[in-house]
C-alpha positions in Angstrom: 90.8 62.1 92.8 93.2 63.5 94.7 93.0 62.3 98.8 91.2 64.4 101.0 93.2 65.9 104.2 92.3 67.3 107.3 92.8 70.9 107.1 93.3 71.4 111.1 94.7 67.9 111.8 96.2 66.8 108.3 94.5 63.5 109.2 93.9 61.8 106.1 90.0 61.5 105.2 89.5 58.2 103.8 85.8 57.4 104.0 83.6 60.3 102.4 80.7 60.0 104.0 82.6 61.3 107.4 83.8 63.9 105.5 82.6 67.1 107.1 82.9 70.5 104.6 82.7 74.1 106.1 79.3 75.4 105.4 80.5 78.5 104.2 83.2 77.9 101.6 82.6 74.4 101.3 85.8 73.6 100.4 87.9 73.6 103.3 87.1 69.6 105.1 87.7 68.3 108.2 87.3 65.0 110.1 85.1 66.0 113.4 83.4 69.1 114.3 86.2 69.6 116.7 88.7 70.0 114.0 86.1 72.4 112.2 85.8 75.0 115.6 89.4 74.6 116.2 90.4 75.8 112.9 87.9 79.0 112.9 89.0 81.5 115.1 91.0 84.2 115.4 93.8 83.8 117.4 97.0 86.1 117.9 100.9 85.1 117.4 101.1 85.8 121.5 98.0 83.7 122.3 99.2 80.7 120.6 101.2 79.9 123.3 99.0 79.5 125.8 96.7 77.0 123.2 95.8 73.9 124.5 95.5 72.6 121.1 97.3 73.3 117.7 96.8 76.7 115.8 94.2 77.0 113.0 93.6 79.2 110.2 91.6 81.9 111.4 89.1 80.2 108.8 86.5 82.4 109.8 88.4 85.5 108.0 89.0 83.6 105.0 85.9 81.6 104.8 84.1 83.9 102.0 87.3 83.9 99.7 87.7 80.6 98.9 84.3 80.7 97.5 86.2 83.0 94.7 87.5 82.0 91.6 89.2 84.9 90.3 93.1 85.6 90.9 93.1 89.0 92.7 90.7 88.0 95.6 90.3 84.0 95.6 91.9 81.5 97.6 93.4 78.0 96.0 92.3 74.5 98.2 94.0 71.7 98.9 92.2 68.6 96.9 90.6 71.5 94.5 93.7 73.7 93.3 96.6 71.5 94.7 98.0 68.9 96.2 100.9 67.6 98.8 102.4 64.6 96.7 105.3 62.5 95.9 107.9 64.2 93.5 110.8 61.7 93.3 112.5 59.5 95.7 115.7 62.3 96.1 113.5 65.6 96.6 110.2 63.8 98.3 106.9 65.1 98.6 105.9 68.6 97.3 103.1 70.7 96.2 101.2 70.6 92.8 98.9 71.8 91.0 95.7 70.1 90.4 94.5 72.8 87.4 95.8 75.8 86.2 96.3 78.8 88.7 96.6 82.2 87.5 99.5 84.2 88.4 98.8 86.8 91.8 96.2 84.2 93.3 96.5 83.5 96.7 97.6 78.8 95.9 97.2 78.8 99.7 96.5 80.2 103.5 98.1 78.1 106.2 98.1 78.3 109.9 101.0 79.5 111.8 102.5 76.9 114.8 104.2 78.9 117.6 103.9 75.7 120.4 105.8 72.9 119.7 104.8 70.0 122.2 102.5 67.1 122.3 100.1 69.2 120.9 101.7 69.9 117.7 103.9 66.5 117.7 101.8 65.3 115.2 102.4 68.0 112.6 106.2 68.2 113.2 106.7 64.5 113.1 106.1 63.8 109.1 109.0 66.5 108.3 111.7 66.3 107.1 114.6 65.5 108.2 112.3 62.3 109.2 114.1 60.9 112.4 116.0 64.1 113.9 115.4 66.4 116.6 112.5 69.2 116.8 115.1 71.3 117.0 116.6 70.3 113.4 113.5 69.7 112.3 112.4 73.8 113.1 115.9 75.1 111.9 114.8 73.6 108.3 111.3 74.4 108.2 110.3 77.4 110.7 109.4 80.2 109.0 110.5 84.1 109.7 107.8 86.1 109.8 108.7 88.2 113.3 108.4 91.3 111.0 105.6 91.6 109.5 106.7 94.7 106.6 106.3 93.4 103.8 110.1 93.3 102.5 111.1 91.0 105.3 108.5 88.6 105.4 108.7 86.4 102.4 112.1 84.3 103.8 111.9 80.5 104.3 113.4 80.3 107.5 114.2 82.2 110.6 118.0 82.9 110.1 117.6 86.8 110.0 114.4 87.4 112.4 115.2 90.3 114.5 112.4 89.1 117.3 113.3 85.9 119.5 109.8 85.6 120.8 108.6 85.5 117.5 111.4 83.8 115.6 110.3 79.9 115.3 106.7 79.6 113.1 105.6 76.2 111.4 103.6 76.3 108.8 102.6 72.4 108.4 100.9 71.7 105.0 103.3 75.1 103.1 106.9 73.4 104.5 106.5 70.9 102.0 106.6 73.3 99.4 110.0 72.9 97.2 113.2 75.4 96.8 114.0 76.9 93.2 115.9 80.1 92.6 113.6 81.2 89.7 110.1 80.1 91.9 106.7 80.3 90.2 105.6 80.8 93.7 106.4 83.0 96.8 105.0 83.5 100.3 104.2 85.9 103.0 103.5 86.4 106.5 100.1 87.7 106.8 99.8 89.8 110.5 96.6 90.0 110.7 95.5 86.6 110.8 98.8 85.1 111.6 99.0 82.4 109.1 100.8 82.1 105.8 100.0 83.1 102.2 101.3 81.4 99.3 100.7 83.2 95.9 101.5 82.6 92.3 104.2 84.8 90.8 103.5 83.8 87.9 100.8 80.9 85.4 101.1 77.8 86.7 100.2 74.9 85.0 98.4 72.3 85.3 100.6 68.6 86.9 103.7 71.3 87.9 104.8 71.7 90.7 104.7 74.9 93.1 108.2 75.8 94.1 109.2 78.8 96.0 112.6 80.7 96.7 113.3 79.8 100.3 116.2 82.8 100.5 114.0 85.3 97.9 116.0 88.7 96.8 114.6 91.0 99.3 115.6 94.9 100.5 116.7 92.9 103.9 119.3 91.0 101.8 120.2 94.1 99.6 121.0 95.9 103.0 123.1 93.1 104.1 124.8 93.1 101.0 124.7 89.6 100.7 126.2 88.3 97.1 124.8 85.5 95.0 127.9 83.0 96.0 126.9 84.0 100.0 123.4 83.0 99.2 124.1 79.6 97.7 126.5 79.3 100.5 123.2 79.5 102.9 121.6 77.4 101.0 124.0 74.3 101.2 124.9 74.7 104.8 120.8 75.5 106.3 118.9 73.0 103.7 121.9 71.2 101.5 120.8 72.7 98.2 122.8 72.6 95.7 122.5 75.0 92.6 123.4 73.3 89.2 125.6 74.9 87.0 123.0 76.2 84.9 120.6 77.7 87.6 118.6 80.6 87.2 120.7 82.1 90.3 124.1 81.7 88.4 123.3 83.8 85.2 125.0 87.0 84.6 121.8 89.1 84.0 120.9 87.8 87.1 123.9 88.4 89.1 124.5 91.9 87.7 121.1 92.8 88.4 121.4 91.7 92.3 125.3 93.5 92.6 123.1 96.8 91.1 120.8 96.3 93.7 122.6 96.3 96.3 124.6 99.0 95.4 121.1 101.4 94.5 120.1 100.3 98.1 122.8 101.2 99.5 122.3 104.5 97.9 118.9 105.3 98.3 119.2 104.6 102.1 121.6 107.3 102.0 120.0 109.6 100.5 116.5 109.1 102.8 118.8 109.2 105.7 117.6 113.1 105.6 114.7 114.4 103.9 115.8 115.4 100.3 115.5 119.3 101.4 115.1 120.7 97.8 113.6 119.6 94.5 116.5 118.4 92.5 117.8 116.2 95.5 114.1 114.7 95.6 113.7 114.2 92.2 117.3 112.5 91.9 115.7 109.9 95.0 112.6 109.2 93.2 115.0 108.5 90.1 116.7 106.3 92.1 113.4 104.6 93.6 112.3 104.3 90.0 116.0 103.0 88.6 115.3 99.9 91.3 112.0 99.2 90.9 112.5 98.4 86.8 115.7 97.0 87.8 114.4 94.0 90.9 111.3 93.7 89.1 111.9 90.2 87.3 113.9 89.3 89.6 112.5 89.4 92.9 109.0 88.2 94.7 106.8 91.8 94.3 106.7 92.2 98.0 110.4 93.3 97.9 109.1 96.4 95.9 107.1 97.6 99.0 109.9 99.7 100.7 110.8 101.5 97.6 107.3 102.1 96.7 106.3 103.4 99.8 109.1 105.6 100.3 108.6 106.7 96.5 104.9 107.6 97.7 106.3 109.6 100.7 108.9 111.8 98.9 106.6 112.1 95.6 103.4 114.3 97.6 106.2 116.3 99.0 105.5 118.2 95.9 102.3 119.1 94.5 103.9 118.3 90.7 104.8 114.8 92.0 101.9 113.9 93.4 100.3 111.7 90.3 103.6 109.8 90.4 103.0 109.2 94.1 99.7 107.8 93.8 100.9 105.6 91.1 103.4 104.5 93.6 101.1 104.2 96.1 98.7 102.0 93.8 101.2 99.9 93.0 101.6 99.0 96.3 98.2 98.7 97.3 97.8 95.9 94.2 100.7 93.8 95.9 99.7 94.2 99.4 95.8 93.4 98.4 96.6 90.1 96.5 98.6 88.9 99.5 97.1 89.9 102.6 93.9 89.8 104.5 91.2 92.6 103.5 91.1 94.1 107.2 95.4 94.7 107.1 95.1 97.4 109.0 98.5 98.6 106.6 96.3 97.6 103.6 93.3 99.9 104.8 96.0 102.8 105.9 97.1 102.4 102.1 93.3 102.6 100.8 92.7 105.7 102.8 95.7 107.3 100.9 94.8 106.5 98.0 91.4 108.1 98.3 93.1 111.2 100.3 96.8 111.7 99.7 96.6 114.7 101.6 96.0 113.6 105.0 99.3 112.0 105.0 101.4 114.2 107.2 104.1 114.7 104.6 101.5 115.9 101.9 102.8 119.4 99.8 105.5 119.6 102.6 108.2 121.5 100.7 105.7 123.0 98.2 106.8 126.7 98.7 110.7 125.7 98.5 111.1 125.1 94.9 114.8 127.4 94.4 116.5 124.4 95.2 
């Protein structure tokens, strides 16, 4: 049997009988009823600083998911779907699976730390790097999830966060989770609850363990046009990973694919930097949207299709023969954003509406009468 954790105070649980289970879900536990309140409510990134406690989970808005067992709406638990555990004595602890998850289910939700002082010492100090400075300790475990778009918020650490105020987030029980280039696993800054999603990007089995890409191919990187060899480069000098010679990051199909993307990015924001004013130059960005799409989409987590999906969407209802193609696009996006984030995203909802009305979108049949190109 796995060992049973605190899910607010990662305390471990060692006599069952003062085990105390959410009444809702059931499967989140806790070891006091203080622990339990704590981690229910809603709080907001701001608000966190002014906590005289650490942050929960906003267990509340997850509560009735975890009581699902399907991959598009369920939640994994720790104990029930994974574990925190010992890997080997180089890499340490990491997470595992305790059965089979199926891939786009949410493996976890974790709470988001923005205070780091004796409140919170006792979910920094376990980290790694074991014996150094909070500060150390933050620069290789803080997430960035300042901006919450969906392209930008799948990176492991803070390094390219726009927003100060924002910049350092822990996420305690998720920082263990391992690096690999080719992940079976991603994660995501969810803004409405302020916590953080880990989902399956693909089957995982059974005793293996849940790695993610802590410097994921994302439209942020394609816009900085950063290269494979600068990538690796980050990851040796921020976490001292080393890629093996035969990593999945150092194959040319991979490669090529990343120096295409870049390139197509660079393109496409180019050719949005006006409005495509007639029909062929709209048709040659939606090939170009389309080209990209096929092109990152075994090679990067699916929230870096989100940009080029919703700007597909925008250009497509321009014109009224485009429109399926847009609400294909717009579908598409709705399934990544709606196995990842909370069900009240007010994004998510704005992309529902769409889909049941294209036409109130402000752009819809805009260029409809110009068709001489």
């Amino acid at each position: 049997m796995s060992e049973l954790v605190c899910a607010f105070c990662l305390s471990t649980l060692k006599i069952l009988q003062t085990v105390i289970r959410c009444p809702g879900c059931t499967a989140r536990v806790y070891c006091s009823e203080e622990c339990r309140h704590n981690d229910f409510g809603l709080v907001s990134a701001l608000e966190k600083n002014r906590l005289e406690t650490a942050a929960g989970q906003a267990h509340g808005h997850w509560c009735s998911m975890y009581a699902i067992h399907d991959s598009n709406h369920g939640i994994g638990s720790e104990g029930r779907e994974w574990e925190v555990a010992q890997i080997n004595p180089h890499v340490g602890l990491g997470i595992v699976a305790l059965k089979p998850i199926g891939r786009g289910m949410r493996v976890a939700v974790d709470s988001l730390q923005r205070r780091f002082d004796s409140c919170t010492a006792h979910l920094t100090a376990p980290l790694h790097p074991l014996h150094a400075s909070l500060r150390e300790k933050l620069r290789t475990n803080a997430v960035g999830c300042a901006d919450s778009a969906l392209s930008h918020s799948d990176s492991h650490s803070d390094s390219h966060s726009d927003d100060s105020q924002l910049a350092y987030a822990l996420a305690p029980r998720l920082s263990r989770a391992n690096h690999d280039c080719n992940p079976n696993a991603g994660r995501c800054h969810d803004p409405c609850t302020d916590t953080l999603v880990m989902y399956a990007r693909r089957d995982i089995q059974q005793g293996e363990e849940i790695r993610i890409d802590y410097m994921p191919w994302t439209s942020a990187m394609f816009e900085s046009q950063i290269s494979p060899h600068a990538r690796r480069q980050e990851l040796m000098d921020h976490w001292e990973i080393t890629c093996p010679s035969d990593c999945y990051c150092y194959q040319l199909k991979v490669q090529q694919a990343v120096t295409k993307a870049a390139q197509l990015d660079k393109h496409i924001l180019f050719l949005s930097a006006s409005i495509p004013q007639s029909f062929p130059q709209r048709m040659t960005f939606l090939a170009a949207i389309d080209e990209m799409l096929d092109l990152i989409r075994d090679h990067c987590p699916p929230v870096s299709q989100a940009d080029y999906l919703w700007n597909g969407f925008c250009v497509a209802i321009m014109d009224k023969a485009n429109v399926p193609r847009g609400v294909e696009y717009l579908r598409k996006l709705e399934t990544v954003k709606a196995a990842i984030f909370h069900p009240s995203d007010s994004e998510l909802l704005h992309f529902q509406s769409l889909l049941s009305d294209p036409s109130i979108h402000e752009d819809y049949l805009l260029y409809e009468v110009d068709r001489s190109g």
